[in-house]
N, C-alpha and C positions, 0 to 999 in steps of 0.2 A: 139058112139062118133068117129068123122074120128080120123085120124093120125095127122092132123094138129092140130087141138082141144085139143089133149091128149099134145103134142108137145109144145104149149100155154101156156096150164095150169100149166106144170109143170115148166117152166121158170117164169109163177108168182109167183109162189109157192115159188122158188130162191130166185125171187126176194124179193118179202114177207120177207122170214128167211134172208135173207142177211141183209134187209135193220132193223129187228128185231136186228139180231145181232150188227151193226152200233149200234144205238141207245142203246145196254145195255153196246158196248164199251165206246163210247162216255159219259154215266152216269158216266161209273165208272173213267175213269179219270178226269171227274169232280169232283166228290167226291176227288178224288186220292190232287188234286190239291188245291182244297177246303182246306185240311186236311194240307197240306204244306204250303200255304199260312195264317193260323191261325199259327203254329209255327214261321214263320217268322214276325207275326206280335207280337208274345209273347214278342220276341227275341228283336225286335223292344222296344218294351213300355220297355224290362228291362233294356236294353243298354240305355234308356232315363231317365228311373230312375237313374242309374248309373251317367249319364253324368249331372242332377241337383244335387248329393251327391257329386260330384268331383266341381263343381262351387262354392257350398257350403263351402266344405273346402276349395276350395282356397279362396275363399273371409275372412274367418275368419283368415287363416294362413297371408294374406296379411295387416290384420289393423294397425295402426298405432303402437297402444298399445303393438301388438304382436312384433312388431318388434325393436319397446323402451325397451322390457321387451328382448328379445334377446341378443341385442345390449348390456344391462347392463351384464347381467349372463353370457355370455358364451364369448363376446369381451370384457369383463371389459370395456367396455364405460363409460363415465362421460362427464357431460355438464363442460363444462369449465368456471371458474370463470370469472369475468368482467375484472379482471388485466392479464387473461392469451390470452382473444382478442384483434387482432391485427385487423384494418382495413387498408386497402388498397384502396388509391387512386390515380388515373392516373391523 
């Protein structure tokens, strides 16, 4: 085999394992990546659960009911009799 021949081969060879190597890096931060992007999609769905359980209560903290029932207990509110209504007209 000349000089040049040996010279070829082994730059294939390089190239070969180089381009071997590429491809088992390239795998693994796929995977690497893969494996991060499932957590952030976990992270996702439970910060979405979260934010229906918070809609949730506030929509129940907001009813009408909640807020008449408030209003009496803790502001002592009272509807006012018919003789304590005043209307006003311009």
């Amino acid at each position: 085999m000349s000089r040049f021949a040996r010279v070829a081969m082994a730059l294939l060879i390089g190239a070969v394992l180089g381009s071997a190597l590429g491809v088992i890096y390239a795998k693994h931060q796929t995977r690497k990546l893969f494996v991060e992007l499932q957590g952030v999609q976990k992270s996702r769905d439970d910060l979405q659960i979260d934010w229906g359980r918070l809609q949730l209560e506030q929509a129940t903290w907001a009813t009408h009911g909640r807020i008449e029932s408030v209003a009496r207990e803790r502001l002592e509110m009272r509807i006012p009799t018919p003789d304590h209504v005043v209307i006003v007209k311009r």
